[in-house]
C-alpha positions in Angstrom: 22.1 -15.7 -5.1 18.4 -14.8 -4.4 17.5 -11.6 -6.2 16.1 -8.5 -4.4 12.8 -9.1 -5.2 12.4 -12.5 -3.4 13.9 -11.1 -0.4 11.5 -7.9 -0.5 8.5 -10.0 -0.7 10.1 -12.7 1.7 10.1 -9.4 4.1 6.8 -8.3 3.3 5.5 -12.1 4.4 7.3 -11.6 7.6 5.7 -8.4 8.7 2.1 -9.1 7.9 2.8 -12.6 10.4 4.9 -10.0 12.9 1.6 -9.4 14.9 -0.9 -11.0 17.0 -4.1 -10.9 15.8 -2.8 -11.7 12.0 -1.4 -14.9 13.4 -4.8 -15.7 15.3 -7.2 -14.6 11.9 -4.3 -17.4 10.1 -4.8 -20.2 12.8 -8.6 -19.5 12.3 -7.9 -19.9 8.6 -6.3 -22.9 8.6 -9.7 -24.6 9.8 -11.3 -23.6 6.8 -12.6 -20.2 4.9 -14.2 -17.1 6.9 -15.9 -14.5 6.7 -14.8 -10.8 8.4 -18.0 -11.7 10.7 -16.5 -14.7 11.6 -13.4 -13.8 12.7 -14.8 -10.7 14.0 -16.4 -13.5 16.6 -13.4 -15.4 16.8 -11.2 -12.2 18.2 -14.0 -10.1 20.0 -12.5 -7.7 17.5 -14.3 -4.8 15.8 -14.9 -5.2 12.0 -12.6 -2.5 10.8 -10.0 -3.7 12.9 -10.2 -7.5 11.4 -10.7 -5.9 8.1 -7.4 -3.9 8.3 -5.5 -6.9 9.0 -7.0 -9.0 6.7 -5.7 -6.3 4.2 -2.2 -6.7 5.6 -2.5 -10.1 5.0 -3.8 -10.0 1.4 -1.5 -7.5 0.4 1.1 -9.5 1.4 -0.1 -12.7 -0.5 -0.8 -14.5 2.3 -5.1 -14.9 1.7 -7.3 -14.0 -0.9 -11.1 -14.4 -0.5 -13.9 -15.3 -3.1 -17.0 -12.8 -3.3 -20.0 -14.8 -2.3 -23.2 -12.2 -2.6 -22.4 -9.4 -0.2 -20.0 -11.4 2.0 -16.4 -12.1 1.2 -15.1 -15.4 2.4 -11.3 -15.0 3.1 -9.0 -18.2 2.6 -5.3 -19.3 3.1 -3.8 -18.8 -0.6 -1.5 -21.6 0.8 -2.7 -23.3 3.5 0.1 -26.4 3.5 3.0 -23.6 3.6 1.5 -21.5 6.1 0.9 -24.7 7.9 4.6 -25.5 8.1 5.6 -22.2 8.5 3.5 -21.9 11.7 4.6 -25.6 12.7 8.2 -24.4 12.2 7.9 -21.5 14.7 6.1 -23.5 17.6 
């Protein structure tokens, strides 16, 4: 049996991908690494609002980004699992 743990973080997964613009700033990631001004263009979203759920999402393991200069580019930590998982759910 799976220990508590894996099913607490399993949950956390589930409710950082339980929302609309997460799932849109992850289909955006799958093309490739971005930057908050990026998907800030992508979403017609404000930055604070793309940066609060881009904080969901690394808090929840799903993307990490790498510091380039002043800019952070955000990337799928797992692109091929996220992949599947979104495939799964279409």
């Amino acid at each position: 049996m799976a220990q508590a743990k894996d099913f607490t973080r399993q949950a956390r997964i589930f409710k950082a991908l339980a929302h609309p613009t997460r799932l849109m700033i992850i289909d955006a990631l799958l093309m490739g690494e971005k930057c908050v001004g990026d998907i800030q263009d992508l979403l017609q979203s404000s930055q604070p609002n793309v940066s609060q759920h881009l904080s969901i999402l690394k808090a929840s393991g799903i993307v990490d980004f790498c510091q380039k200069g002043n800019l952070r580019g955000y990337h799928l930590k797992d692109p091929d699992k996220i992949q599947a998982l979104m495939r799964s759910l279409s």
